[in-house]
Z-matrix of the N, CA and C atoms (Angstrom, degrees):
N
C 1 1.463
C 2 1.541 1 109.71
N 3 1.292 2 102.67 1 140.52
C 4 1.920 3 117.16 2 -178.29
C 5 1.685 4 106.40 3 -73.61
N 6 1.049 5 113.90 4 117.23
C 7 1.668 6 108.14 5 172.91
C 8 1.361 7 102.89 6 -63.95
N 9 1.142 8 110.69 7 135.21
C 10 1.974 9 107.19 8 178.21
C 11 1.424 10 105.89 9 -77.45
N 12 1.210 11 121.44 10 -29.71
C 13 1.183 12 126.34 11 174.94
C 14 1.945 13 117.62 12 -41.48
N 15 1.531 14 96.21 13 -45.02
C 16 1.566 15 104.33 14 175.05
C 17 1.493 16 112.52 15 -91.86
N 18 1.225 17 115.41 16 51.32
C 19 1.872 18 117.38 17 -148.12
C 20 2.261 19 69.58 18 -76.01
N 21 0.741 20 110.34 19 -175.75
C 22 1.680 21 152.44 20 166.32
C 23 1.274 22 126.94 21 -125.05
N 24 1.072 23 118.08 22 -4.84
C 25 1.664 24 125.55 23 169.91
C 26 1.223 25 116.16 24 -61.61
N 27 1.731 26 118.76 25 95.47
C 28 1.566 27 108.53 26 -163.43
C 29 1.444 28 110.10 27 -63.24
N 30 1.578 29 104.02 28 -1.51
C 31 1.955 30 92.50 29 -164.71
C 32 2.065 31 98.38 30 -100.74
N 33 1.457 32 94.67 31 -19.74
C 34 1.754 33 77.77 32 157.20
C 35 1.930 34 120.45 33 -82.25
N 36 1.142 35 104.31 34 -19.51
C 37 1.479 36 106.08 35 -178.94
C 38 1.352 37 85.13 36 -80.91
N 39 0.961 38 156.79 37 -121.64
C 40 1.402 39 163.68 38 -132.83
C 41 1.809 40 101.19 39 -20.55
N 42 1.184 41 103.91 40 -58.26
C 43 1.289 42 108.40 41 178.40
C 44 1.704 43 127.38 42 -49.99
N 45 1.661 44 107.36 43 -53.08
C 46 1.131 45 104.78 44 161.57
C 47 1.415 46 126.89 45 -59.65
N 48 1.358 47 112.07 46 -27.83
C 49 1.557 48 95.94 47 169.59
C 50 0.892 49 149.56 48 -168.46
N 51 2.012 50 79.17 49 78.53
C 52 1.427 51 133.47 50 156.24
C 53 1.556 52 98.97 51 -88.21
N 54 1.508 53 118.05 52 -37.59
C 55 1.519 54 108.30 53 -169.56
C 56 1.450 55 99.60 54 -83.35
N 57 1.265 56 131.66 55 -25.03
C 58 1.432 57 139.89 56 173.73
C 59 1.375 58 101.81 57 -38.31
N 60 1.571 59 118.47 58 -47.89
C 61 1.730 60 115.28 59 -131.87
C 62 1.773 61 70.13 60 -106.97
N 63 0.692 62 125.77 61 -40.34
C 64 1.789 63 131.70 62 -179.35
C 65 1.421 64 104.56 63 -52.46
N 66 1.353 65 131.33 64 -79.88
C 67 1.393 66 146.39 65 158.82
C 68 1.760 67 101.50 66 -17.61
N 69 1.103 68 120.30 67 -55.91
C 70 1.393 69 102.89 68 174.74
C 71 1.190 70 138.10 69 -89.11
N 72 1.495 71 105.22 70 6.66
C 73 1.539 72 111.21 71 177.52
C 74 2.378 73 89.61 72 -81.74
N 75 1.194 74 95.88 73 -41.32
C 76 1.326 75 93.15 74 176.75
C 77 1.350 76 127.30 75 -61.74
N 78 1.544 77 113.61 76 -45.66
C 79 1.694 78 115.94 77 166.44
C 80 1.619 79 115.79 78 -46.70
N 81 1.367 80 103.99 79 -58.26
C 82 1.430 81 104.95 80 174.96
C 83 1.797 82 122.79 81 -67.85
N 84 1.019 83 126.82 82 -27.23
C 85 1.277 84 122.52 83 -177.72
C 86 1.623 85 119.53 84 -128.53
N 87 1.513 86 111.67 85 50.41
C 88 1.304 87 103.16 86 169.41
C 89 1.613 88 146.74 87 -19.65
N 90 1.813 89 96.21 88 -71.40
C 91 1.342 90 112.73 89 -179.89
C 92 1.490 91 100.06 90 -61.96
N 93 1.186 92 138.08 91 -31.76
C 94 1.327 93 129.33 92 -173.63
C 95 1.362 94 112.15 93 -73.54
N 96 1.300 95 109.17 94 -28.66
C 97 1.975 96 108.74 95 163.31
C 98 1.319 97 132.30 96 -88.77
N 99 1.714 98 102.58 97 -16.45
C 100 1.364 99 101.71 98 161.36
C 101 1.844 100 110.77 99 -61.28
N 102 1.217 101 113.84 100 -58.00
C 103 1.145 102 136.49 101 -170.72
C 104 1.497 103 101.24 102 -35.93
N 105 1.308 104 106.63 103 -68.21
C 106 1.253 105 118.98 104 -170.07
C 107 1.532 106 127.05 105 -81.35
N 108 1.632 107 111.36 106 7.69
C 109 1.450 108 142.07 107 139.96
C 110 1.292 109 131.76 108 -32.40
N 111 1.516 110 80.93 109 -80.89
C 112 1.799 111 133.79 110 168.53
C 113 1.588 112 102.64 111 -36.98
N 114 1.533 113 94.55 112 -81.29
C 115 1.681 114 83.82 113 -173.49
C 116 1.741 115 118.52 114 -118.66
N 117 1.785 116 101.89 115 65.00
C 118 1.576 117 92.02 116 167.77
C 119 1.712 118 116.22 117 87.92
N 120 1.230 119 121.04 118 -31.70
C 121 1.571 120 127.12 119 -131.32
C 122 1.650 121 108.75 120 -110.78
N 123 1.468 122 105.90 121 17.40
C 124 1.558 123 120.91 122 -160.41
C 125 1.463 124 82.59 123 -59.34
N 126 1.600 125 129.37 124 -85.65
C 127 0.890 126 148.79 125 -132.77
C 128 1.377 127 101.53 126 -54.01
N 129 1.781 128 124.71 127 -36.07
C 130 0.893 129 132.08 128 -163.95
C 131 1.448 130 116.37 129 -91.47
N 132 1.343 131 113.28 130 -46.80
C 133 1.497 132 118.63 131 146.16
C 134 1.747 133 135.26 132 -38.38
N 135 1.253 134 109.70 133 -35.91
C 136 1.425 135 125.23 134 162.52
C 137 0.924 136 152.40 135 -120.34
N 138 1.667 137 93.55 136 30.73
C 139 2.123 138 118.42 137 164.67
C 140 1.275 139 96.08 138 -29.93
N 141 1.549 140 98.63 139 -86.11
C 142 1.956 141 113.53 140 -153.12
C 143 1.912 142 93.79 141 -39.12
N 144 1.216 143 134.33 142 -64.04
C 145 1.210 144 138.97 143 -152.10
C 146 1.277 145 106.03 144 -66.07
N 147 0.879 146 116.98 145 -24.14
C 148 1.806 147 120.04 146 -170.63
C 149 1.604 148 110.10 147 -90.67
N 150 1.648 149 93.47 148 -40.75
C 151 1.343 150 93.21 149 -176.60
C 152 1.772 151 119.42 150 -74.49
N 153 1.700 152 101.72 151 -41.57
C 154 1.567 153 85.01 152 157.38
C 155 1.592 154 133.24 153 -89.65
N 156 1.792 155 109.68 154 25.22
C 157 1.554 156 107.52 155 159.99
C 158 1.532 157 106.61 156 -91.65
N 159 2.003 158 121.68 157 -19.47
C 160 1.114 159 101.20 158 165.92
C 161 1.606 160 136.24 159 -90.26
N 162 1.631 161 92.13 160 -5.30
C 163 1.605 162 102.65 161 171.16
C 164 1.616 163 106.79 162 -43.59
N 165 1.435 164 105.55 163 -62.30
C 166 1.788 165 136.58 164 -163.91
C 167 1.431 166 86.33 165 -53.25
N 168 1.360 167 126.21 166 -68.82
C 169 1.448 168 115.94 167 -174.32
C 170 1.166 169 128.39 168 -48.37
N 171 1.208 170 114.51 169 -70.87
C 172 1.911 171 108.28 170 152.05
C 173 1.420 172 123.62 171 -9.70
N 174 1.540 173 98.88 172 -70.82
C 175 1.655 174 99.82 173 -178.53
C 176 1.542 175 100.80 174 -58.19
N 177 0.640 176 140.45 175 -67.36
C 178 1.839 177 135.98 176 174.40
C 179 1.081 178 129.38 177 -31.31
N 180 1.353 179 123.35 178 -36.86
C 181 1.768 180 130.80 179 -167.09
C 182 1.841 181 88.76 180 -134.71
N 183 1.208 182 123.05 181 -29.87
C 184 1.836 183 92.32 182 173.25
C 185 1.871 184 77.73 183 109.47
N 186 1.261 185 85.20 184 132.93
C 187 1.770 186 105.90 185 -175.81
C 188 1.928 187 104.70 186 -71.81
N 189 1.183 188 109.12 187 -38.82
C 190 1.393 189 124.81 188 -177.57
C 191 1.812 190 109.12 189 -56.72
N 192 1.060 191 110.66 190 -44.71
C 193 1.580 192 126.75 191 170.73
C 194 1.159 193 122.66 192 -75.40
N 195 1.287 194 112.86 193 -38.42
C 196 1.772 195 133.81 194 164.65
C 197 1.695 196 102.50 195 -53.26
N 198 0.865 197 108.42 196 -50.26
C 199 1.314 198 136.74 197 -162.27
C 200 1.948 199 109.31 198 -47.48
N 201 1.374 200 89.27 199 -61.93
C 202 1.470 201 138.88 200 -156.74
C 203 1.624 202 123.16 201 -86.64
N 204 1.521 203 103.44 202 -23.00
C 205 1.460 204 140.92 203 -169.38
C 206 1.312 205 94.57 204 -98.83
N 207 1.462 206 102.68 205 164.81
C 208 1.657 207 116.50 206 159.53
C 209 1.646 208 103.14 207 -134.01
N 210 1.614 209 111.30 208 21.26
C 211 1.276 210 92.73 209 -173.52
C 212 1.691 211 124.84 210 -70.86
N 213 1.881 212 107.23 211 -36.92
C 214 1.294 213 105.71 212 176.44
C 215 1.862 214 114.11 213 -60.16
N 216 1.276 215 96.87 214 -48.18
C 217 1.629 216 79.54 215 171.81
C 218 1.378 217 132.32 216 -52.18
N 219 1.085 218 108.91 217 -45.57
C 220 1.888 219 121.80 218 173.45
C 221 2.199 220 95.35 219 -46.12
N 222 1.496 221 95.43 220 -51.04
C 223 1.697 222 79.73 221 -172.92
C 224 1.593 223 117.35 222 -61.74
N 225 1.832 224 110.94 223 -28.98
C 226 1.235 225 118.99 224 -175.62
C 227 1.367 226 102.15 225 -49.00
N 228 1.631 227 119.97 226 -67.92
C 229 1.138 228 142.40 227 -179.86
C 230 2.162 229 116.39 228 -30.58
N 231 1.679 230 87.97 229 -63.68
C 232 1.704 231 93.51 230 178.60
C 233 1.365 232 120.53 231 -65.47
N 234 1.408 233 111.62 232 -50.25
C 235 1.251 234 148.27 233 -165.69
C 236 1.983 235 111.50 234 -54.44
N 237 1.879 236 94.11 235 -85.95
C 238 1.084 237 114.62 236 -157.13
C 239 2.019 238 92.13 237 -88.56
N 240 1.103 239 120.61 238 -42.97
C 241 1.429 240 124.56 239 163.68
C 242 1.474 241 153.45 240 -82.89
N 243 2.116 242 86.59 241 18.23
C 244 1.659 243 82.70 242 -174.06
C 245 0.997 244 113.59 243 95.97
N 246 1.354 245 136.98 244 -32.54
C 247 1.417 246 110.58 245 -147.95
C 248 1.414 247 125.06 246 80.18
N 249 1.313 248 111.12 247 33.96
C 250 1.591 249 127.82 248 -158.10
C 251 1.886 250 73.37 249 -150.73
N 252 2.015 251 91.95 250 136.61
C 253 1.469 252 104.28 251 -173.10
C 254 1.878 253 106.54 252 -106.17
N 255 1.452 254 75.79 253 64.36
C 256 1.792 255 77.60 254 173.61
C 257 1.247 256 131.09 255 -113.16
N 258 1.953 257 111.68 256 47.34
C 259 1.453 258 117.55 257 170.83
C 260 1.646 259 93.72 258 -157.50
């Protein structure tokens, strides 16, 4: 029997961690997501952070798949926005 745990499904790995690299822009910078909640300004507040959580992803899952996916956005979206579809 396959441990699911070691699944190979690049689109569950991708996913986890896309929400991984997402999840920690939030652990580490609260007030900056409240803030940027509050008034609209996520996206703008968290260029630099996003862009090197999607560098990291790329390098991890392959730019072509990154590419091709909607998983990091979906985490931006659940993750870093609530659940509010503002990326």
């Amino acid at each position: 029997m396959i441990n699911p745990f070691l699944n190979n499904d690049p689109n569950q790995k991708a996913k986890r961690l896309a929400r991984a690299l997402v999840s920690d822009m939030v652990a580490y910078l609260p007030q900056k997501r409240e803030e940027g909640l509050k008034n609209g300004t996520l996206k703008e507040l968290f260029r630099e952070e996003i862009k090197k959580s999607y560098e990291e992803y790329c390098d991890q899952i392959g730019r072509e798949f990154a590419e091709t996916t909607t998983h990091f956005q979906e985490a931006l979206n659940d993750v870093l926005a609530g659940g509010k579809k503002m990326f």
